[in-house]
C-alpha positions as a printed Julia matrix, in Angstrom:
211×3 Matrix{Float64}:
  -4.46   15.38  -12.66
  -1.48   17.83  -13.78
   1.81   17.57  -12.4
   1.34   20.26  -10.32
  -1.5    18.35   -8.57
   0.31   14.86   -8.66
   3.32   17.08   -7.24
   1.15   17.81   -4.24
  -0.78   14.41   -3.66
   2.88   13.46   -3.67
   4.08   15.51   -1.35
   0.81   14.43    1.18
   1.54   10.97    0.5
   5.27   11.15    1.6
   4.38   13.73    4.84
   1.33   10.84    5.7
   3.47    7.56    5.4
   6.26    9.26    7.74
   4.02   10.27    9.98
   2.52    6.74   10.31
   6.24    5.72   10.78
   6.96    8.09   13.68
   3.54    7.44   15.31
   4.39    3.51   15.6
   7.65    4.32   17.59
   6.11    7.3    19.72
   7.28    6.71   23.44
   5.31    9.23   26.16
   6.68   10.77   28.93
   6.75    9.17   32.71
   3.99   11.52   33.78
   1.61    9.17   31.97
   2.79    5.41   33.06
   0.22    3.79   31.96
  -0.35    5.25   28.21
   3.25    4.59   28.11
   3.33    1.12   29.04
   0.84    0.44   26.57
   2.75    2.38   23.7
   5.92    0.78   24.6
   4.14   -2.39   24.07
   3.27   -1.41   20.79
   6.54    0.04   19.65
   8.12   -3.5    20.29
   6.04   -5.06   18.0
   7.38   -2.7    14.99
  11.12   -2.54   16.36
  11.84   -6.56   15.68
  15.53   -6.83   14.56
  15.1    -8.68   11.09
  12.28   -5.56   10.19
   8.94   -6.05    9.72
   5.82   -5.24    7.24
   2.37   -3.78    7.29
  -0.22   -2.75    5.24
  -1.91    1.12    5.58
  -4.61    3.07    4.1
  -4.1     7.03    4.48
  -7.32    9.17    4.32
  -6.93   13.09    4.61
  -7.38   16.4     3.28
  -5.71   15.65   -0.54
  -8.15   12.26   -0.15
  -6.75    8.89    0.42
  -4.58    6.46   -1.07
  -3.51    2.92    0.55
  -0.17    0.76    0.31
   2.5    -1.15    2.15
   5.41   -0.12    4.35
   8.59   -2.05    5.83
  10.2    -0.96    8.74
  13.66   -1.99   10.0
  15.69   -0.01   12.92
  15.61    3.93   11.61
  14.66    2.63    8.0
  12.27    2.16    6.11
  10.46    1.71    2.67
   7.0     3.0     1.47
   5.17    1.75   -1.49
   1.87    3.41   -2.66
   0.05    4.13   -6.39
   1.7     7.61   -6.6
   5.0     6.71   -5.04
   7.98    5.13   -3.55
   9.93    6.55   -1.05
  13.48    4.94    0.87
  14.96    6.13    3.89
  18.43    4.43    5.13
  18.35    6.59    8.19
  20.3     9.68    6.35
  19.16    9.76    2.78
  15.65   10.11    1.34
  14.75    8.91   -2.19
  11.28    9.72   -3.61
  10.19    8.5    -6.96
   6.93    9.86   -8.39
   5.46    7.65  -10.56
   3.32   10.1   -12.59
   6.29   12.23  -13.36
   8.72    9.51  -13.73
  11.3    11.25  -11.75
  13.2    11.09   -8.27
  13.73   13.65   -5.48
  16.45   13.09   -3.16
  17.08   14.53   -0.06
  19.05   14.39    2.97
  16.43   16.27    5.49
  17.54   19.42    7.95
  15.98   19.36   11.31
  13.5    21.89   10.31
  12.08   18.98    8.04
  12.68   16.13   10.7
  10.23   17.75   13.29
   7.56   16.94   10.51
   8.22   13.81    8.53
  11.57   11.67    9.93
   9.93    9.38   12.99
  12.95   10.03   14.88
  12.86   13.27   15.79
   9.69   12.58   17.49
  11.73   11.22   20.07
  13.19   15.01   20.82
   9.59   16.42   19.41
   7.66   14.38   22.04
  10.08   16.28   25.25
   8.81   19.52   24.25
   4.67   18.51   25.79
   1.95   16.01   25.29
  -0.73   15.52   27.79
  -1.87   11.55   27.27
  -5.04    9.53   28.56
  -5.8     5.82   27.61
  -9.03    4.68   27.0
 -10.43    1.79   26.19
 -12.73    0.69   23.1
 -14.21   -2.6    22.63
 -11.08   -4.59   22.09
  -8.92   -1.87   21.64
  -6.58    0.68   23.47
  -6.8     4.31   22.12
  -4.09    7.04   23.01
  -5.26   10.43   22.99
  -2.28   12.8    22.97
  -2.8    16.75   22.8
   0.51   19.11   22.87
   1.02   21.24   26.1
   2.96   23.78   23.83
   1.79   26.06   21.19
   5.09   25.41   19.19
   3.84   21.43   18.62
   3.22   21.55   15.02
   1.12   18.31   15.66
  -1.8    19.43   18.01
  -3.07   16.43   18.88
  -3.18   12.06   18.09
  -5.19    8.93   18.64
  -3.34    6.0    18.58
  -5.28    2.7    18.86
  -3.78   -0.29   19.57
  -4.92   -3.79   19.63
  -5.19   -5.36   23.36
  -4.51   -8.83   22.32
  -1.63   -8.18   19.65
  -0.68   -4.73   20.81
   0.09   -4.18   17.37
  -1.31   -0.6    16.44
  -4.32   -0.37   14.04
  -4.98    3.01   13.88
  -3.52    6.6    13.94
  -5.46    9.68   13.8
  -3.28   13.16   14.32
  -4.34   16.41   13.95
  -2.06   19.29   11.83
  -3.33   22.81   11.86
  -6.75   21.88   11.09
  -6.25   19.2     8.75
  -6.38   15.55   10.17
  -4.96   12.71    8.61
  -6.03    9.27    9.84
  -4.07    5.76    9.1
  -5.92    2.78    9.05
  -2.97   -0.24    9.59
  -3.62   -3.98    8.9
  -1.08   -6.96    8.68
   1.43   -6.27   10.43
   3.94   -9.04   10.52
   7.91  -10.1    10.55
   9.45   -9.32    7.42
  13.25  -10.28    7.09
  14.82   -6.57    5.35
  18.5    -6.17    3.42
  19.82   -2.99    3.92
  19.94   -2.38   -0.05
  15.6    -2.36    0.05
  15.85    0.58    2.0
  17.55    2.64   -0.72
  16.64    3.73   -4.0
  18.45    1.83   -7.18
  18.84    3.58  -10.44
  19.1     0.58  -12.38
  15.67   -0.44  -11.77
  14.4     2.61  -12.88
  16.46    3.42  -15.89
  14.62    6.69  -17.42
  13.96    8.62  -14.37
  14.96   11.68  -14.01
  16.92   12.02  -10.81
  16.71   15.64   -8.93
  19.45   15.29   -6.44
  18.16   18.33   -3.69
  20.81   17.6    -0.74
């Protein structure tokens, strides 16, 4: 694949694991009690103090690639074949391995609406309609925006009934769906220094500082 292409794949891989970040702390509005209750569940099972850990595999238009994410408070770090990517809650640091270089950003809201979880808290006020449903041994979500200006359109959110720890998230952009598939989730204890990038352990990068 050319760097062009790798630049892309990339750039999915980065929108995807953020996405899967803001889905597992996506509160609902009180018009839908009971999706929320079940959601809140969920989000407490990613919010634990210390941070915790789970696996994901990401399958979507630019294909599908798989890796492991910890999540602690607003931060978080992302580890997949094509890429790394740190957030401390202000600062993002992307390194693409293919390229051997780093992109740093600090995002503007324009950008937050799409890939920083937290702005789903303000992106979730402006509409979603939710049902729950239930599937074997699951919970599923099924969100769909109320407003045309909701870039995403609509989500499944499945969630474990025993563990409420949630297993799958399926969102709809455009017309492009992207579906994460999440697995062993547990406690992991987090520093704050793992959620942001250090030079010294990758020496010959070249670092494109875009804030």
């Amino acid at each position: 694949m050319n760097k062009i292409g790798n630049t892309i794949k990339v750039k999915a891989v980065v929108t995807g694991v953020l996405l899967f970040h803001l889905f597992t702390f996506s509160p609902l509005n009180a018009s839908a009690q009971t999706a929320k209750n079940v959601l809140d569940k969920a989000a407490a099972t990613v919010t634990m103090k210390d941070g915790v850990k789970a696996d994901f595999k990401m399958t979507g238009s630019m294909g599908s690639t798989s890796g492991t994410i910890i999540i602690k408070g607003k931060k978080f770090h992302a580890t997949t074949p094509q890429a790394s990517i740190w957030f401390d809650g202000k600062t993002q640091w992307t390194y693409v391995k293919d390229n051997d270089e780093v992109n740093i950003v600090n995002p503007t809201e324009a950008q937050l609406q799409t890939i920083n979880p937290y702005n789903f808290l303000n992106l979730y006020k402006k509409g979603y309609d939710a049902t729950l449903n239930s599937n074997g041994n699951s919970h599923v979500v099924h969100l769909t925006a109320s407003s045309a200006s909701n870039k995403i359109k609509e989500l499944f959110i499945t969630i474990d009934k025993k563990t409420y720890h949630p297993t799958q998230v399926k969102l709809l952009q455009g017309k492009k769906w992207t579906i994460f598939d999440v697995s062993n989730l547990k406690k992991q204890s987090a520093n704050d220094a793992m959620f942001r990038f250090n030079a010294k352990d990758f020496p010959h990068a070249e670092i494109i500082d875009l804030r």
